[in-house]
C-alpha positions in Angstrom: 15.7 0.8 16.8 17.2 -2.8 17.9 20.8 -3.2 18.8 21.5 -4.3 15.2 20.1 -0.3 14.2 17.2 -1.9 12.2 13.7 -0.1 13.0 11.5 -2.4 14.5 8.1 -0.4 13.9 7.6 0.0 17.6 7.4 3.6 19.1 7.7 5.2 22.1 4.5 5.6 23.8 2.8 7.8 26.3 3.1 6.1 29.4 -0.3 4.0 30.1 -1.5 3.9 26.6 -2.1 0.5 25.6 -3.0 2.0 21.7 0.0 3.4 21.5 2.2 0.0 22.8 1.1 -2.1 20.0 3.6 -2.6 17.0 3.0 -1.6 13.5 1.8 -4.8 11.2 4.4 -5.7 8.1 3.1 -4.6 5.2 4.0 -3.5 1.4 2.5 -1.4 -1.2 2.1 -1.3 -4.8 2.1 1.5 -6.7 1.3 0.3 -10.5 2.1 3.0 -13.3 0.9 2.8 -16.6 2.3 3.8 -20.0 0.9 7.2 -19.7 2.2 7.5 -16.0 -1.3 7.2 -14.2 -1.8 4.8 -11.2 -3.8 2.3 -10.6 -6.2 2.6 -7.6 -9.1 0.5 -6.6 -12.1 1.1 -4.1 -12.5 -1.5 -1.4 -15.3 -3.8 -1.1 -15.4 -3.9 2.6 -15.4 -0.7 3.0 -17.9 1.3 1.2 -16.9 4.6 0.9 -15.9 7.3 -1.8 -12.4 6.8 -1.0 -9.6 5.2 -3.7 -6.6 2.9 -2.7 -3.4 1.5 -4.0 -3.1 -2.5 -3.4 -1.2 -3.3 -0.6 -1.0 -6.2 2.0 1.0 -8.2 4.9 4.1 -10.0 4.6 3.8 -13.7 5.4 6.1 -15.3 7.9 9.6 -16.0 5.5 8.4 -13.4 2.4 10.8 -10.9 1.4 9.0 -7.5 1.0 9.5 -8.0 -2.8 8.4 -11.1 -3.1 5.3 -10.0 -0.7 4.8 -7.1 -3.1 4.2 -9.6 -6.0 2.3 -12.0 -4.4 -0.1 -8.9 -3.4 -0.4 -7.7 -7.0 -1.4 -11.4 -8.1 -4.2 -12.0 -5.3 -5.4 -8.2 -5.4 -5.6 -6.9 -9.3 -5.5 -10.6 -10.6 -2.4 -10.2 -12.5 1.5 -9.6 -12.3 2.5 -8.2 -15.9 4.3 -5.8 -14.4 8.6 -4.2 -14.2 9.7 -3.2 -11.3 10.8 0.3 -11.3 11.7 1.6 -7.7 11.4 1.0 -4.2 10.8 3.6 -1.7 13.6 4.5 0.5 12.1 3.8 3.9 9.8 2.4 5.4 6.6 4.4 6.0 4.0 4.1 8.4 0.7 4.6 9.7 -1.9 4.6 12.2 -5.2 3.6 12.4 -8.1 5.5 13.5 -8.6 4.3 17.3 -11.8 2.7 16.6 -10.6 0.9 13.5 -7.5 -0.6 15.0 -9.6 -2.4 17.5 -12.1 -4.5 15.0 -9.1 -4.8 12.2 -6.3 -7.9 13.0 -8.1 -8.8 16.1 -6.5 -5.6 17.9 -3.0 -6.7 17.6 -1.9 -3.8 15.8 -2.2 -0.1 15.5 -1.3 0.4 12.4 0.9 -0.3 9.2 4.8 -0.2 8.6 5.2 -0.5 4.9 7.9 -0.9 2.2 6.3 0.6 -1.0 7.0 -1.0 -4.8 7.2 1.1 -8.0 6.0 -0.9 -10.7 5.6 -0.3 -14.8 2.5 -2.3 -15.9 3.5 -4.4 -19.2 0.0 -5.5 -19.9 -3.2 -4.4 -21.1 -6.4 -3.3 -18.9 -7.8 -6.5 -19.5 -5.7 -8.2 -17.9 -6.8 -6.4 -14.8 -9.1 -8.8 -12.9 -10.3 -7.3 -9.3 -13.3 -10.2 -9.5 -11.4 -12.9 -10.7 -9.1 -13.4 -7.5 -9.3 -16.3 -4.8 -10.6 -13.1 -2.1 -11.8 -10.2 -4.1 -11.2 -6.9 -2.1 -12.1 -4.4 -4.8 -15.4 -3.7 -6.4 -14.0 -1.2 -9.0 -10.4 0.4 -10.2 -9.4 3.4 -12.6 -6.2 4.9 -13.5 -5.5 7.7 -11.5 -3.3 10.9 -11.8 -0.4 10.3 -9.2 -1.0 13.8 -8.1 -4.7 13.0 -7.1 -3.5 10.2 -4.7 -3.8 12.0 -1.6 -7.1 13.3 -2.1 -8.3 10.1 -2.9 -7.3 8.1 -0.3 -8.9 7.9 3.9 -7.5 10.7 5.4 -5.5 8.0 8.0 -3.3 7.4 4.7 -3.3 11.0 3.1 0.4 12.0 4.7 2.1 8.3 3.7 0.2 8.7 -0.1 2.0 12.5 0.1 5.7 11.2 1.1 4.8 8.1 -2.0 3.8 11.2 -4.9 7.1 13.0 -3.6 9.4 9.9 -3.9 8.1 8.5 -7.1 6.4 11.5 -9.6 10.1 11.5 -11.1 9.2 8.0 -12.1 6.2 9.5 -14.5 8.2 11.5 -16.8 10.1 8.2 -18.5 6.7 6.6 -19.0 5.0 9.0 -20.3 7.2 9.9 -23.4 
């Protein structure tokens, strides 16, 4: 915590660990509901692998978490017809796998500290276009039950996609009717 009591993402560390010294990147996620209450989720192209994830990205230098939360939505699904619902009370966090951390932003952080978005999706599914952004980082998306999230996600992110299903499922009920 910093003087001002604001969390700074830094943690205390085991004494000699140089993993463990490295702040937590600035991030946000989305979490895009539609009318029936499912959630988006996307499989990356960089990663090849049989696991699903929300969008969610950095926060430029100056962005406000919300305004970094649109922006993400726009460069990662292609489209911001969307109403935001909720966001998540804290920040959440988590860490990479060892390995991982070292190849991904050049070693500089161990992991992600993240303010997480609610949002209603106001448009149609064809107005979802993964392949029609500036940097493509999906190769395919579905709607998802929001209880399946943890199970679809890298097992890194299973606990922060847990503490998300808790703090939004009250969120489905509304949409759904």
């Amino acid at each position: 915590m910093s003087a001002e009591g604001q969390d700074t993402g830094k943690r205390e560390t085991r004494l000699g660990d140089p993993f463990e010294a490295l702040p937590y990147r600035p991030g946000v996620g989305i979490m895009l509901l539609n009318g029936e209450g499912a959630v988006f989720v996307a499989q990356r192209i960089d990663m090849p692998s049989d696991a699903w994830q929300m969008p969610q990205g950095g926060i430029d230098k100056g962005e406000t978490p919300i305004d970094a939360a649109w922006r993400e939505m726009k460069e990662e699904i292609g489209t911001d017809r969307a109403q935001l619902l909720a966001e998540s009370r804290e920040w959440l966090s988590y860490d990479l796998p060892r390995d991982l951390a070292g190849r991904l932003w050049r070693g500089r952080f161990r992991g992600q500290r993240q303010k997480w978005f609610a949002f209603r999706f106001t448009g149609e599914d064809r107005d979802i276009d993964i392949a029609g952004t500036d940097h493509p980082e999906f190769s395919t998306w579905r709607w998802a039950p929001m209880a399946e999230l943890p199970s679809l996600i890298v097992p890194f992110k299973r606990l922060l996609y847990r503490q998300l299903v808790e703090e939004f499922q009250p969120l489905v009920a509304p949409l759904a009717r």
